[in-house]
C-alpha positions in Angstrom: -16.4 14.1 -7.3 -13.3 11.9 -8.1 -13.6 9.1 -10.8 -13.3 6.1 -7.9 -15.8 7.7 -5.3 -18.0 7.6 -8.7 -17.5 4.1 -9.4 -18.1 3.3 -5.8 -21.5 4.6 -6.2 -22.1 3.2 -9.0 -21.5 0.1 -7.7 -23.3 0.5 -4.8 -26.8 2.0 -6.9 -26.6 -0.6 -9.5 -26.1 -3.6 -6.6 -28.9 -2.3 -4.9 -31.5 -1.6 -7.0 -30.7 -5.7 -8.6 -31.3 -6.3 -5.0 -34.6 -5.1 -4.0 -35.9 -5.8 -7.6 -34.9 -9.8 -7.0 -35.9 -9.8 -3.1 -39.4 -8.8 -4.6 -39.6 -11.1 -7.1 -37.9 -13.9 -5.4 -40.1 -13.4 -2.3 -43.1 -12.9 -4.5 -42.4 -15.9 -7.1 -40.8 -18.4 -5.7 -41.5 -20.9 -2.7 -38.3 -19.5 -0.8 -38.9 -18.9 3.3 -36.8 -17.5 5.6 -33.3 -16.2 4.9 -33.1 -18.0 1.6 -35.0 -14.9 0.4 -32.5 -12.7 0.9 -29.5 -14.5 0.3 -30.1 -16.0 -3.2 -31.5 -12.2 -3.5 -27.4 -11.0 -2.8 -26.0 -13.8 -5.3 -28.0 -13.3 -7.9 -27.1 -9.3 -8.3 -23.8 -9.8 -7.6 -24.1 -12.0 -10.1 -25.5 -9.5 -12.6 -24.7 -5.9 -11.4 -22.4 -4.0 -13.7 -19.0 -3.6 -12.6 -17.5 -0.3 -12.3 -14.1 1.1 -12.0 -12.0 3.7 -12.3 -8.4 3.7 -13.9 -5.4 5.8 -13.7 -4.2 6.1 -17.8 -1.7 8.1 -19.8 -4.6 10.4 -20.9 -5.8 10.8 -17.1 -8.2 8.7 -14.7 -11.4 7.3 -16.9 -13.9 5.3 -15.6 -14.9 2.0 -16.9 -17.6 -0.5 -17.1 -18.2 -4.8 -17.5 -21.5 -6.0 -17.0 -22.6 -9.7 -18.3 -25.3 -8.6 -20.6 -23.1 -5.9 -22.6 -19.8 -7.7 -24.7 -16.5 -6.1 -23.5 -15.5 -3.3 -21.1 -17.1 0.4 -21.7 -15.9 3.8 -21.1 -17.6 5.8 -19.3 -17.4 9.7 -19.8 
């Protein structure tokens, strides 16, 4: 599997596991009705999913990673 096909997945599996975790809690925890469930659900993990992405360097195509809660960007091997 290429380095970008993984970083989409990533992407996708981090977003949507932040997503049904605060659709839960939001629906669970708060007074929110309606569509405001799921919307402020889809802010908040974009908000806070980790950011993947792959990158063509002189050593090859690596994959790296930003998130909010870790300082800096990480390699991923």
């Amino acid at each position: 599997m290429s380095k970008k096909a993984k970083a989409l997945l990533f992407n996708f599996i981090g977003f949507a596991l932040l997503f049904l975790s605060f659709y839960y809690l939001i629906g669970k925890y708060t007074g929110l009705i309606g569509l405001w469930i799921p919307f402020t659900s889809f802010v908040v993990s974009t908000l806070t999913a980790p950011k993947f992405q792959a990158v063509n360097t002189h050593e090859g195509e690596k994959l790296f990673m930003k998130w909010l809660f870790i300082k800096g960007v990480k390699e991923i091997k």
